[in-house]
C-alpha positions as CSV (number, residue, x, y, z in Angstrom):
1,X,-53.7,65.3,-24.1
2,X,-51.0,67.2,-25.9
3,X,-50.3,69.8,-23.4
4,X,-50.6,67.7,-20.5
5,X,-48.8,64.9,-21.6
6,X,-45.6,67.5,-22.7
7,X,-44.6,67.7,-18.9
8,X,-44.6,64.4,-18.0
9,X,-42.9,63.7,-21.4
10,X,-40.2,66.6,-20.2
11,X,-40.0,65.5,-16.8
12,X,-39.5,61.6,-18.2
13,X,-36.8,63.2,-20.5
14,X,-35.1,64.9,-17.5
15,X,-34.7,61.9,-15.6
16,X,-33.5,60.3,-18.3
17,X,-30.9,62.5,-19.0
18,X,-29.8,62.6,-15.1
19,X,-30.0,58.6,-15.1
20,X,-27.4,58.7,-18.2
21,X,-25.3,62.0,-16.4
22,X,-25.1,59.7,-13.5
23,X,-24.3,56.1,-15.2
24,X,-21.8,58.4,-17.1
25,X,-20.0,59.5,-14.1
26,X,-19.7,55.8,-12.2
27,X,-18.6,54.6,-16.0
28,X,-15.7,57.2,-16.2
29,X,-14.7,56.8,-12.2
30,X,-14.4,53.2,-12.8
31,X,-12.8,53.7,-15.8
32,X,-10.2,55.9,-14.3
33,X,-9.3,53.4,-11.0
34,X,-9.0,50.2,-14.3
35,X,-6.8,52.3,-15.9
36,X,-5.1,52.9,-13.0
37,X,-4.4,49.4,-11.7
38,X,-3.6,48.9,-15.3
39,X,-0.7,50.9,-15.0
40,X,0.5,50.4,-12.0
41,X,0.6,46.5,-13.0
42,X,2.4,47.3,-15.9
43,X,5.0,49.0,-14.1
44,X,5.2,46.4,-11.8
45,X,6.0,44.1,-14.6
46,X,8.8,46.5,-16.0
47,X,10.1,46.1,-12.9
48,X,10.2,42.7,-13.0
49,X,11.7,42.3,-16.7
50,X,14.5,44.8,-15.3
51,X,15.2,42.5,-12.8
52,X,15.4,39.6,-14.4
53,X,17.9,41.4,-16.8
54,X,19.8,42.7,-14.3
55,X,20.2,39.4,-13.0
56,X,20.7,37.5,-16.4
57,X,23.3,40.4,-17.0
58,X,25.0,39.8,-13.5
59,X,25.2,35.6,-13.8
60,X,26.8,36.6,-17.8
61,X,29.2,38.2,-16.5
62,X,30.0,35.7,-13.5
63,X,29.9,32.8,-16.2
64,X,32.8,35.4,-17.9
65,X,34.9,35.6,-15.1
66,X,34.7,31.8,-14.2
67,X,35.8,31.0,-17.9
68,X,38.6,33.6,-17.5
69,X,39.9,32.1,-14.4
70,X,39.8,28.6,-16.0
71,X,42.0,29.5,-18.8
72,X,44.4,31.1,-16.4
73,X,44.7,27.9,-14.4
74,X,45.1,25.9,-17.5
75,X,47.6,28.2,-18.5
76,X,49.3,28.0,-15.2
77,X,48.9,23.9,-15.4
78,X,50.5,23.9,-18.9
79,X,53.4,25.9,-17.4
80,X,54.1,23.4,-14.5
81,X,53.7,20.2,-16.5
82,X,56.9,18.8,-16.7
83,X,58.6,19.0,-20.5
């Protein structure tokens, strides 16, 4: 039994090994693609977040300007009211 049953022990081994080679390569392909939608989701939420502060940054300063014109037209009001 012991030297018949070392090649079917070897050959068991050897499909074994190829099963695992095989199941290794799918793991690290899907790996790769998840990590790769990963990404590119995250960069599409950067995007986003710059956006957002663009915009915040572009309704600031719109909000400035309006409370600037304001006070001029107060100023302008105070100016024409009569004494």
């Amino acid at each position: 039994m012991g030297t018949k049953a070392y090649p079917k022990i070897k050959s068991a081994v050897l499909i074994l090994m190829l099963c695992l080679c095989a199941t290794g390569c799918t793991c690290a392909k899907k790996y790769t693609h998840l990590q790769a939608i990963y990404m590119e989701s995250k960069a599409l939420g950067q995007n986003m977040e710059d956006d957002y502060r663009r915009q915040l940054q572009e309704k600031d300063q719109q909000i400035s300007e309006l409370v600037a014109h304001i006070k001029r037209l107060n100023q302008q009001i105070k100016e024409l009211e009569p004494k």
